[in-house]
N, C-alpha and C positions, 0 to 999 in steps of 0.2 A: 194377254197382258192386261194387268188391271188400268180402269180409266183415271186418270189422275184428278186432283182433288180443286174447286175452283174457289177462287177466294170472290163470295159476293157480300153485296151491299145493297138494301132496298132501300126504298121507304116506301111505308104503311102506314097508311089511313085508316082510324078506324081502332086502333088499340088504346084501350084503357086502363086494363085493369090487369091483374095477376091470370083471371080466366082470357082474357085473350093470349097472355103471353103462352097460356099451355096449348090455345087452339093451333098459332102458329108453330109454334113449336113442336104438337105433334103432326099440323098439315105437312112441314117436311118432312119431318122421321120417316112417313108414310113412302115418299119419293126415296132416300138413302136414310135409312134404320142407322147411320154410320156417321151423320152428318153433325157438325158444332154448332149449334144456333146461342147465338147473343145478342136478345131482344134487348132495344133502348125504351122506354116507354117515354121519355120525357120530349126524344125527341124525335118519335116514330119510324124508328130504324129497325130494320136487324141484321144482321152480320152473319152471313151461314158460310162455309165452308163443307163443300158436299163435293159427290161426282157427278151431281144432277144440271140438266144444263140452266140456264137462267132463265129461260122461259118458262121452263117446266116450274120453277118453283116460284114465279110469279105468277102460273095458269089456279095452283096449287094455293095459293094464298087468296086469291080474286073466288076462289069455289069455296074458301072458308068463310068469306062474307066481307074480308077486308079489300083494300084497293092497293096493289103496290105495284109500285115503279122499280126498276134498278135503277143504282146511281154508280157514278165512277171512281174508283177509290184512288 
C-alpha cells in the first residue's frame, strides 16, 4: 500500500535568494522525487506536500545549511 501524502508547513531561516529556493527545493526532491514544494521567500516558509515524515525533511533542510521548524497549518 502506498504511503500517503502529508501536507507540511515550515519555516526557514536562512533563504534568500532564488539559489536557495533550488537548494531547498532539491534537499527535498532528494527524500520523495514526488514531492510539491512551494517556497515563500518573503516570509520564510515552504509548503511541501510529500510522503516523507516531517522530521525527515526538517533533518534534510538543517544539512542544507538552513534552520527550519514545522509549523501548524
Amino acid at each position: 500500500m502506498e504511503e500517503p501524502r502529508k501536507d507540511l508547513l515550515m519555516q526557514v531561516e536562512g533563504m534568500t535568494c532564488q539559489g536557495c529556493v533550488n537548494s531547498v527545493t532539491k534537499a527535498i526532491q532528494r527524500l520523495d522525487p514526488g514531492a510539491r514544494v512551494d517556497v515563500d521567500l518573503d516570509h520564510g516558509r515552504v509548503h511541501v506536500v510529500t510522503k516523507a515524515q516531517a522530521l525527515e525533511v526538517t533533518q534534510a533542510l538543517n544539512a542544507a545549511g538552513y534552520e527550519a521548524t514545522g509549523m501548524t497549518m
